[in-house]
C-alpha positions, 0 to 999 in steps of 0.5 A: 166756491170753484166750479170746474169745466166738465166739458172735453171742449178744448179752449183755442188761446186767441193771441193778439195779432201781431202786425210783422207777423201778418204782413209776412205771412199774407204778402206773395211774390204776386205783390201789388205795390202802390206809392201814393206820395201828396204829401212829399214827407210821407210815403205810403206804401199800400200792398195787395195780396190774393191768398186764397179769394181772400183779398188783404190790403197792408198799408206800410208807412214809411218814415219821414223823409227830409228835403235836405240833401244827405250830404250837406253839412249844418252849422250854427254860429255859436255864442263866444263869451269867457268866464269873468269871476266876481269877487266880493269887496275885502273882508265882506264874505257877501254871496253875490249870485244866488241864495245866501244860504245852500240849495237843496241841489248843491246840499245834495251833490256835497252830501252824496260826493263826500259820502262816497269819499268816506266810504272809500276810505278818506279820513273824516274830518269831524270827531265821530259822533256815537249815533253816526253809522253809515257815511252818509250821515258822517257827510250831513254831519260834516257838512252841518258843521263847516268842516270841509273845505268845499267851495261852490261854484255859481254860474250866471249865462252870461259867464259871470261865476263867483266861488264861494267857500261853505264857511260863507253860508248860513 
């Protein structure tokens, strides 16, 4: 059911002020500025206006101000350490840092990184299976079967890495 207004009555749309919009147009040159300062990171600013017996108070706040000069500098002493690489002992092939098998984040970043190979023109690496048809799937498919020649690198804080080849996970 739809009612219709017959009334001639005109609706006035009522807008939400906006704050810029009020303070510009309510501030005369006969302004009233007053800085009250207790606290010595804020500022504020209270403005008084008289437009027409109508008294209006503003209150701006201004950012917060540091105590540091503006010309000083700032360093820190940073932490030096090299990179030191773990290698596992002859003919063991032992993932020392890290799960034992791909995480979902490095799974994710080979995956997206050989896609975007493939689909610039690189060769694949693995016969094409019938079902594969974007090269998203080719790359799950080359990397389920250990046919890239990727290695992972794992790093500790500390600086300490270990590379490790695909063909070493499970």
């Amino acid at each position: 059911m739809v009612l219709k207004d017959s009334s001639n009555h005109k609706s006035e749309s009522k807008k939400p002020l906006n704050l810029k919009e009020k303070s510009v147009r309510k501030v005369d040159p006969k302004v009233k500025k007053n800085i009250s300062s207790k606290n010595p990171k804020k500022a504020i600013e209270t403005k008084q206006s008289i437009n027409n017996n109508k008294h209006t108070t503003i209150q701006v706040v201004e950012s917060l101000k540091s105590l540091r000069p503006e010309d000083e500098v700032v360093t820190y002493n940073e932490i030096d350490f090299e990179l030191k690489e773990i290698v596992s002992e002859e003919n063991q092939n032992q993932v020392l840092i890290g799960p034992v098998r791909l995480t979902r984040f490095e799974r994710a970043r080979i995956t997206g990184a050989r896609s975007l190979q493939l689909s610039l023109g690189a060769p694949s690496l693995i016969r094409i299976p019938n079902d594969v048809r974007d090269s998203i799937s080719l790359a799950i498919a080359e990397l389920d079967l250990k046919a890239l020649p990727i290695s992972i690198r794992r790093i500790l804080p500390n600086g300490i890495y270990q590379d490790i080849p695909i063909d070493w996970m499970k």
